[in-house]
C-alpha positions in Angstrom: -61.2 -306.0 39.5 -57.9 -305.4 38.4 -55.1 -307.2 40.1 -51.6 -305.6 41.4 -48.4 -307.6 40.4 -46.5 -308.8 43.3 -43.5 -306.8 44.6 -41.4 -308.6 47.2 -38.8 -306.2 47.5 -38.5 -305.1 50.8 -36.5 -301.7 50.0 -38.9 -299.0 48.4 -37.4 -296.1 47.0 -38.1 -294.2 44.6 -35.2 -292.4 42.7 -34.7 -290.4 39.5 -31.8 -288.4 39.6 -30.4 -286.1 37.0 -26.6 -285.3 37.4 -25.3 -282.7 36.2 -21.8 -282.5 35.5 -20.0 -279.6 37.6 -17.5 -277.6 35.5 -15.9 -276.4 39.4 -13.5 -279.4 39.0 -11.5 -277.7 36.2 -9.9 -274.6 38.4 -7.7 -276.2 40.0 -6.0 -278.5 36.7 -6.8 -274.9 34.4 -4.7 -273.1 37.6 -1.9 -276.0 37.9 -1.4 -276.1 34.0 -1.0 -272.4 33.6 1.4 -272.1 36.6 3.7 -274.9 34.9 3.2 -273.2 31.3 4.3 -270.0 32.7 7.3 -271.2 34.5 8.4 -273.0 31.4 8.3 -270.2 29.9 10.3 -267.8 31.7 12.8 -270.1 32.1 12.8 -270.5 28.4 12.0 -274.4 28.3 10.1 -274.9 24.8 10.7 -278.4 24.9 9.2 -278.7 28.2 6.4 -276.2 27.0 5.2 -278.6 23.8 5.5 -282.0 25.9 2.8 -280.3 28.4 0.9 -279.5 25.1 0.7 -282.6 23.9 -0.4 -284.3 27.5 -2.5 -282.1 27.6 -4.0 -283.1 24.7 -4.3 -286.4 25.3 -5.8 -286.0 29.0 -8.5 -283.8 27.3 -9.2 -286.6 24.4 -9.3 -289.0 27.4 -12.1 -286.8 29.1 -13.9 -286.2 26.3 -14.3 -290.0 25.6 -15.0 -291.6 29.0 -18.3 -292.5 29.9 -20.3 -290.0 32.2 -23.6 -291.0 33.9 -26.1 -288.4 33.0 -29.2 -289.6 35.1 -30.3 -293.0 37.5 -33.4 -294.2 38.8 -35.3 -297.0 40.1 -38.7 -298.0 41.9 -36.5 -300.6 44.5 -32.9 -300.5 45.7 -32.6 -304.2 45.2 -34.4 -304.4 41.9 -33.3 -303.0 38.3 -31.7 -299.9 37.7 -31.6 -297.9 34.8 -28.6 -295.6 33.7 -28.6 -293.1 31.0 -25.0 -292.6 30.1 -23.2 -290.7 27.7 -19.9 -290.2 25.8 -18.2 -287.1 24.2 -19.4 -283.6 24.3 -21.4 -281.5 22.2 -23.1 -282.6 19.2 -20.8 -285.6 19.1 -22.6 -287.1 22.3 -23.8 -290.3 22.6 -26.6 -291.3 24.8 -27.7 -295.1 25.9 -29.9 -296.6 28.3 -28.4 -299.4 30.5 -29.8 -301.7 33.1 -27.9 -302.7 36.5 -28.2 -304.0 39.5 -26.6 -302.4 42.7 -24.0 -304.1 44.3 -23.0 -301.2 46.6 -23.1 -297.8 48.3 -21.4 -295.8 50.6 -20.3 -292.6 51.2 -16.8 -291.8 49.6 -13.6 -292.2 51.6 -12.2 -288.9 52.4 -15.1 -287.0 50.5 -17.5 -285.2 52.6 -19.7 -284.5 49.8 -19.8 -287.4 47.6 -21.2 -291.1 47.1 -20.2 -294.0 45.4 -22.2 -296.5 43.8 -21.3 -299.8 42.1 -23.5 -301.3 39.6 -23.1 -304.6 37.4 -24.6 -303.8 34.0 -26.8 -306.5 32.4 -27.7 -304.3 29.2 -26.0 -304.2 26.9 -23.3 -306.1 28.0 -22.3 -307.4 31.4 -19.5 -305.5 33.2 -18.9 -303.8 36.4 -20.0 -299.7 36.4 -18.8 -297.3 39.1 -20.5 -293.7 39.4 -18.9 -291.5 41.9 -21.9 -288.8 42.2 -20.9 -285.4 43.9 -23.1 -283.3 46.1 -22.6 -280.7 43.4 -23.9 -282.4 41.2 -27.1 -283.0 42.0 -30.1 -281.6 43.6 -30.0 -281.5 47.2 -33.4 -283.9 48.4 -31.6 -286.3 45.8 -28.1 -286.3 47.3 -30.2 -287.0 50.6 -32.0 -289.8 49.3 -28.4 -291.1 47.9 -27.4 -291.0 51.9 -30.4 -292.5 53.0 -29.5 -295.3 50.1 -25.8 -295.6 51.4 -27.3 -295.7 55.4 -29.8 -298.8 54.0 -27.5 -300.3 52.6 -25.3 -300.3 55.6 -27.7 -301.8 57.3 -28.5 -304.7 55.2 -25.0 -305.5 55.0 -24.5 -305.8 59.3 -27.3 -308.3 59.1 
């Protein structure tokens, strides 16, 4: 007879979410950059013209290195997590696995459309991990599970 390893979490849910990273949130920099470039321009301001250049330059180097979550999931809200993040872009990626534990959700401040979750990361080092995951970028029976996660936990925290 084979025999069922205990589970005393309380706070089933099953979640494996695959984010996708939107490419909407460029417009409105792409829009805000050109405006200044072609003002510059006209008003014949080269030096002003290279010194957008070059932040520009390092803003995009600081994009391309930051750490993007690419997919989450667990079997229990209160057990282990397990994050596949990323770094770069392209061929130059770099993917790892990382365990965490969730410390919190809610839905964002002032974002309709967006949750935040805060992790601490046991593997493979310990450190505190915060994914901001947008409605657009996910599929839309996960971003309702992600509410129902934020309205749990909530719930737990009033008791």
């Amino acid at each position: 007879m084979p025999t069922k390893t205990p589970n005393f979490s309380k706070n089933i849910l099953n979640l494996d979410i695959a984010i996708h990273q939107s490419r909407l949130r460029f417009v409105p920099w792409a829009a805000f950059v050109i405006v200044v470039m072609l003002i510059s321009w006209q008003a014949i301001l080269v030096w002003q013209c290279v010194l957008l250049l070059a932040i520009i330059g390092v803003l995009s180097w600081m994009y391309v290195g930051r750490t993007k979550t690419v997919w989450m999931g667990c079997t229990h809200t209160d057990g282990l997590w397990q994050l596949s993040v990323s770094r770069g872009i392209g061929r130059d990626t770099r993917r790892q696995l990382w365990q965490a534990y969730l410390l919190s959700s809610q839905r964002a401040i002032g974002m309709n459309e967006a949750v935040a979750l805060r992790f601490y990361v046991i593997e493979p080092r310990k450190r505190y991990f915060e994914v901001m995951v947008h409605r657009r970028d996910v599929a839309d029976a996960d971003y309702r599970k992600l509410l129902g996660l934020c309205t749990l936990s909530s719930k737990l925290m009033m008791n």
